[in-house]
C-alpha positions as CSV (number, residue, x, y, z in Angstrom):
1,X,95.1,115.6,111.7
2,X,98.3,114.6,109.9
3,X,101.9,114.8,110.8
4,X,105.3,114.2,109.3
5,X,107.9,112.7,111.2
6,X,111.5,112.9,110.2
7,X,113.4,109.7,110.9
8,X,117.0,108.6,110.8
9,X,116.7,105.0,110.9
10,X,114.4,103.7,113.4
11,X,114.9,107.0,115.9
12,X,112.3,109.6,115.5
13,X,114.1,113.7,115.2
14,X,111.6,115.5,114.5
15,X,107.5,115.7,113.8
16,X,105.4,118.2,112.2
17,X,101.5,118.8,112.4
18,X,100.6,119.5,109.1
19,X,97.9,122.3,109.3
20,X,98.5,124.1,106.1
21,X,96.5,123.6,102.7
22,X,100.2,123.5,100.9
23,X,103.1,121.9,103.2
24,X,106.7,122.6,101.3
25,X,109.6,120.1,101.8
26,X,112.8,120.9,100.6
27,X,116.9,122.0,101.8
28,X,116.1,125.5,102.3
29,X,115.1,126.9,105.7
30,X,111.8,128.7,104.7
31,X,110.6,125.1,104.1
32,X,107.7,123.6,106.5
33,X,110.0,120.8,106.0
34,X,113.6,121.6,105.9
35,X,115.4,118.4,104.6
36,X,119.1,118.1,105.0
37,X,119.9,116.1,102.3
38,X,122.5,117.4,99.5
39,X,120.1,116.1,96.9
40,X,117.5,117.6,97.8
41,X,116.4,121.4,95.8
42,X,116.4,124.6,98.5
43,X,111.7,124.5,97.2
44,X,112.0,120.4,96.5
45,X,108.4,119.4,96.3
46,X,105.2,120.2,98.3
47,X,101.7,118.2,99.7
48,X,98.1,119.9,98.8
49,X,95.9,118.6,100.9
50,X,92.9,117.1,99.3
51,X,90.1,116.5,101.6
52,X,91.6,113.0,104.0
53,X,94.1,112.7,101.1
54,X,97.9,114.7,99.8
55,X,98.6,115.3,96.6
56,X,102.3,115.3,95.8
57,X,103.7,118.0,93.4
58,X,107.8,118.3,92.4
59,X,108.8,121.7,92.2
60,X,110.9,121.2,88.7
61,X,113.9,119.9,91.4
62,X,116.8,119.1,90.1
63,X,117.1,115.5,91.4
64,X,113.5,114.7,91.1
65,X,111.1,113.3,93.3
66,X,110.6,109.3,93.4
67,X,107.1,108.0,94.9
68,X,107.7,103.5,95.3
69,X,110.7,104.2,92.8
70,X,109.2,105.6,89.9
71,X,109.8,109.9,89.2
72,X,106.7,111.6,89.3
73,X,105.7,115.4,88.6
74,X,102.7,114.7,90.4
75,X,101.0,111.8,92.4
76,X,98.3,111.5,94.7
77,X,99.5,109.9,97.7
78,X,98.0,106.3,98.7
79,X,98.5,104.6,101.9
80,X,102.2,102.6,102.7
81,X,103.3,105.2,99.3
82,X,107.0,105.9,99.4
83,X,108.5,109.2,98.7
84,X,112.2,109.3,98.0
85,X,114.0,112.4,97.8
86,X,117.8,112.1,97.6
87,X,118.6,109.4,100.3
88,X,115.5,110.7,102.1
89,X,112.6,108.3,102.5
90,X,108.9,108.9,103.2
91,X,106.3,106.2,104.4
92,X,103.3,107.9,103.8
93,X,100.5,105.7,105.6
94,X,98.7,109.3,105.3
95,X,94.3,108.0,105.7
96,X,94.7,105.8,108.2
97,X,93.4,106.8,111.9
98,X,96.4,108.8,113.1
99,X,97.0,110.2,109.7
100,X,101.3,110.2,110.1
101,X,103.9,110.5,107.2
102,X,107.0,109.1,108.0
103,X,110.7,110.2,106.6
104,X,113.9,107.8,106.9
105,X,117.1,109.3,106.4
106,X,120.1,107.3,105.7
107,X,123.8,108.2,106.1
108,X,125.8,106.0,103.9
């Protein structure tokens, strides 16, 4: 089972069980993810599960996706990864026991 959990700072907002094959993460509210950050694309990026592991695909955003600081068009995901979208940040400790990905947002 694997969740993300939206963050702002240290204080959890929200969590989300991630049940789908495909989970979408973007601004726009038909997302799985909705993602209030102004850099963020309406369809931003989405996670294809892969057996225990997620595969993270950019969706041609205009901003680009960032996984530990480099833009990527695709990546598979690897435990303590970081996914940066805008000012949003995303711990993705994703195969460990309680399978959880983690999003920080900041607002500087």
């Amino acid at each position: 089972m694997a969740f993300l959990i939206l963050k702002n700072g240290e204080e959890e907002i929200h969590s989300l069980h991630i049940a789908e094959e495909v989970t979408t993460v973007g601004r726009g509210e038909e997302n799985h993810l909705q993602i209030h950050d102004i850099k963020s694309s309406r369809n931003h990026c989405h996670l294809e599960r892969h057996h225990q592991k997620y595969k993270l695909v950019d969706l041609e955003s205009q901003n680009g996706t960032r996984v530990n600081g480099l833009r990527v068009n695709k990546k598979m995901l690897d435990d303590g990864d970081e996914i940066q979208i805008g000012k949003t940040i995303v711990a993705t400790p994703i195969t460990t026991y309680y399978k959880h990905i983690t999003m920080k947002t900041y607002n500087n």
